[in-house]
C-alpha positions as CSV (number, residue, x, y, z in Angstrom):
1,X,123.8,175.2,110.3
2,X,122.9,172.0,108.5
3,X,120.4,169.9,110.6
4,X,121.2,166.0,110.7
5,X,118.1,163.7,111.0
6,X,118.9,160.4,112.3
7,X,116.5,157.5,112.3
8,X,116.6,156.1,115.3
9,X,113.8,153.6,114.9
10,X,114.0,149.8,114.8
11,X,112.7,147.8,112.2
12,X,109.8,146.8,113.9
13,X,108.8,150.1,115.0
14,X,109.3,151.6,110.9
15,X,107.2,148.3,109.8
16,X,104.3,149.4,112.3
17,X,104.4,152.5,111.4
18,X,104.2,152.1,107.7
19,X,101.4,149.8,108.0
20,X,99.5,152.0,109.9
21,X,100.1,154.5,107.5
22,X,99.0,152.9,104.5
23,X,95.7,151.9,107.2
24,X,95.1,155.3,107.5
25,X,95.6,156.4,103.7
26,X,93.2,153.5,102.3
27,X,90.5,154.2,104.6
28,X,91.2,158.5,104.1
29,X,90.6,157.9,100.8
30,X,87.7,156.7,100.6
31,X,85.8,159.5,102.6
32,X,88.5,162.3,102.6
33,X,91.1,164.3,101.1
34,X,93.7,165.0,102.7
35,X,93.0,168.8,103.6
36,X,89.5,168.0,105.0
37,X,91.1,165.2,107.1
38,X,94.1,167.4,108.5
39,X,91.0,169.7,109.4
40,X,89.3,167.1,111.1
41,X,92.3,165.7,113.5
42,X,94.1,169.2,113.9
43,X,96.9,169.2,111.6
44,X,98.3,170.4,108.6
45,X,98.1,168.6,105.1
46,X,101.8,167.8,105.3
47,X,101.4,166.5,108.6
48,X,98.8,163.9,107.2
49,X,101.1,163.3,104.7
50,X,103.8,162.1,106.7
51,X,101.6,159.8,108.9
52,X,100.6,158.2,105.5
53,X,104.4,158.0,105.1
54,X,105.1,156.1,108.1
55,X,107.0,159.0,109.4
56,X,107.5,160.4,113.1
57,X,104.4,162.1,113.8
58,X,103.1,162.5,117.9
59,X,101.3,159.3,119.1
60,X,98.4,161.7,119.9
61,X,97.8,162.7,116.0
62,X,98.0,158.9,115.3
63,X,95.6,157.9,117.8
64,X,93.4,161.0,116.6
65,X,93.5,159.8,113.2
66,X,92.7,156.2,113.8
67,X,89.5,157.2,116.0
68,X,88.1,159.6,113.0
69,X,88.4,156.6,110.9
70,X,87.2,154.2,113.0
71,X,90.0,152.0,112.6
72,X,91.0,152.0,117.1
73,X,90.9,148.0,117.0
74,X,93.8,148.1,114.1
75,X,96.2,149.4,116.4
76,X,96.2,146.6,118.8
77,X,95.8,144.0,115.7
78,X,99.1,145.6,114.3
79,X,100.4,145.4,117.9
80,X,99.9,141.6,118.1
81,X,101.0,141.0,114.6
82,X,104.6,142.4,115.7
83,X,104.7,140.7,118.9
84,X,104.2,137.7,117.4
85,X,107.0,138.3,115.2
86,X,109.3,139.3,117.5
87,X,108.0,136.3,120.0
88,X,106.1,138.6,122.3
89,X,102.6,138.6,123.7
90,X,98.9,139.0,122.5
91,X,97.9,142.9,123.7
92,X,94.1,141.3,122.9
93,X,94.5,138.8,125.1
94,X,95.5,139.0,128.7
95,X,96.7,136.3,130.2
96,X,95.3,135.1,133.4
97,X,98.1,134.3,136.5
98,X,97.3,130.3,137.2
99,X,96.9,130.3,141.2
100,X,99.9,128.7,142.7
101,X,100.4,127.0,145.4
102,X,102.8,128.7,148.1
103,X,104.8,126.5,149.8
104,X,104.2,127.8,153.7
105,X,106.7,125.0,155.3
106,X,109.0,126.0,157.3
């Protein structure tokens, strides 16, 4: 039986993903090959290579990577860069509710 893999993702999602990828490769790189790295995080060598890839990998092998790297903060700056091209919100900054004023009269 012939397995179909569909790509469900949407462009935003495949964008973040290969940006963290390529993140993850340049810093890797420069300290590790990528069979001491799968080592360090867990994984297999082909597992590393598909986060470089931008490919589905669990979130909990990403966020493993990012903290051996040190690269935590580049998640949320990758966040904010697609929110604000998709119009959404800063995850850096939290906005702060203005107090309003209720209007009690009955």
């Amino acid at each position: 039986m012939i397995k179909k893999v569909i790509n469900m993702r949407s462009k935003q999602a495949a964008k973040m993903a290969q940006k963290l990828g390529d993140l993850i490769r340049q810093h890797r790189t420069l300290h590790y090959t990528q069979s001491t790295f799968a080592k360090m995080i867990g994984v297999s060598r082909s597992t590393v290579q598909k986060l470089e890839q931008g490919d589905v990998v669990k979130s909990d092998i990403l966020f493993e990577a990012l903290v051996v790297l040190n690269l935590q903060g580049s998640l949320l700056d990758e966040i904010n860069e697609l929110a604000a091209d998709v119009g959404g919100y800063n995850a850096r900054q939290r906005k702060r509710n203005s107090p309003q004023e209720i209007n009690d009269d009955f």
